[in-house]
C-alpha positions in Angstrom: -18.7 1.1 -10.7 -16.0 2.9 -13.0 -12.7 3.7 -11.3 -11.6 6.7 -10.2 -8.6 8.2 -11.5 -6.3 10.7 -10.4 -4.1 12.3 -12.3 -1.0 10.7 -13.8 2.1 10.7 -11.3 -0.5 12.7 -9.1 2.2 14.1 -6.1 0.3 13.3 -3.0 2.9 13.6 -0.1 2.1 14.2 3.5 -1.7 13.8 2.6 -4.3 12.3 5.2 -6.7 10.0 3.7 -7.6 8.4 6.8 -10.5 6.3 6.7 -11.4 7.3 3.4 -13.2 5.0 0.6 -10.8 4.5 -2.2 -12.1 1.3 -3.5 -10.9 0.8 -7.2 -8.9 4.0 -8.1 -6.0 4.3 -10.1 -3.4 6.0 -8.2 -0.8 4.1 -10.5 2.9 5.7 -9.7 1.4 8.3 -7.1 3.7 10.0 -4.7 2.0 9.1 -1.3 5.2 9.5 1.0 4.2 9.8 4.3 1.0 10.1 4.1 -1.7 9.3 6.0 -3.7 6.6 5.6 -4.8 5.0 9.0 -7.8 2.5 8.1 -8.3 4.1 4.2 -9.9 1.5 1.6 -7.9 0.7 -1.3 -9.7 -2.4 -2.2 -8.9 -3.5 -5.7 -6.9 0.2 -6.5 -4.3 0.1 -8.9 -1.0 1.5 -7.0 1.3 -0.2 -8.9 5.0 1.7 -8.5 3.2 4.4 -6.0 5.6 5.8 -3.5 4.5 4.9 -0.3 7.6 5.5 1.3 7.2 6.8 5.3 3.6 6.1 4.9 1.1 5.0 7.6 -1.5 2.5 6.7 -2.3 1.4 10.1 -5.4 -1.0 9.3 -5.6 -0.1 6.1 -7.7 -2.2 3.3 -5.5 -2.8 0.3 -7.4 -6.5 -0.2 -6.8 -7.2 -4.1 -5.2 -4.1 -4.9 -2.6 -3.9 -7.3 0.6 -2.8 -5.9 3.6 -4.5 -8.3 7.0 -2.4 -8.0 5.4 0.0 -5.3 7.8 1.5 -3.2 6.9 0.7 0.6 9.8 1.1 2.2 9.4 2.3 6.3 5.8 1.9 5.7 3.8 1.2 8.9 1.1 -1.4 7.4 0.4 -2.7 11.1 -3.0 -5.1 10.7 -3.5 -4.1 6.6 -5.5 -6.2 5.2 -3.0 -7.4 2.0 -4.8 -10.2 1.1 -4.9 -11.5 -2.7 -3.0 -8.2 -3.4 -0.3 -8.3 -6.2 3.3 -7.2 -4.5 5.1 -8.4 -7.2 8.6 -6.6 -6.7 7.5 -4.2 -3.8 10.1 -2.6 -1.9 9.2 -3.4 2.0 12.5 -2.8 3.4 12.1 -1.5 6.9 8.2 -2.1 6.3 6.4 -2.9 9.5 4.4 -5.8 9.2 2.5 -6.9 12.4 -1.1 -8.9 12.1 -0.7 -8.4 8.4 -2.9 -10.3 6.5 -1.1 -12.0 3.5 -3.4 -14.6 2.8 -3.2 -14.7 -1.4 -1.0 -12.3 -2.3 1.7 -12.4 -4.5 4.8 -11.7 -2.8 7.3 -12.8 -6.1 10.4 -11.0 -5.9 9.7 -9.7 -2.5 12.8 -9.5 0.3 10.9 -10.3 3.4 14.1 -10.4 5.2 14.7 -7.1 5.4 10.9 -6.4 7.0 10.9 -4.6 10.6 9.3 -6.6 13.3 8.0 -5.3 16.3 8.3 -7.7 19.9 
């Protein structure tokens, strides 16, 4: 399957993808703040330093995708499935991270302390 690619630095802000199919495509330093993307696949998609800042990704698939130096700061990524996913330097300050599947991933260079928990 070839990937899909949107354009460079492709300015997607306040978008709703929810639920949509975005396996493998290259949305490499997108602008997705805020948007919407409750339970949208993203297997094995290349957002590597994508703002994602604000965004909701509420049971989201992001299993193998590529998301080094991504900006997820206040992202809600409540049960995302980030497993074998490359965080390598993502921001996730004031991320929310509840029933979040690491299993795999690279978290080098990752701050979890400053990750928002919900009780």
């Amino acid at each position: 399957m070839k990937t899909s690619v949107f354009k460079p630095y492709a300015n997607l802000p306040n978008t709703s993808f929810r639920g949509a199919y975005l396996k493998n495509v290259n949305l490499r330093r997108a602008n997705l703040e805020n948007a919407y993307l409750i339970d949208a696949n993203f297997e094995e998609s290349d957002l590597s330093g994508a703002n994602l800042r604000g965004a909701c990704l509420i049971g989201a698939n992001l299993r193998k995708a590529y998301l080094a130096h991504a900006d997820l700061r206040g992202t809600d990524l409540t049960e995302a499935d980030l497993s074998e996913a490359d965080l390598f330097h993502a921001k996730l300050n004031d991320a929310v991270l509840v029933d979040v599947d690491l299993t795999g991933a690279d978290l080098t260079g990752v701050d979890l302390k400053v990750v928002k928990r919900r009780y």
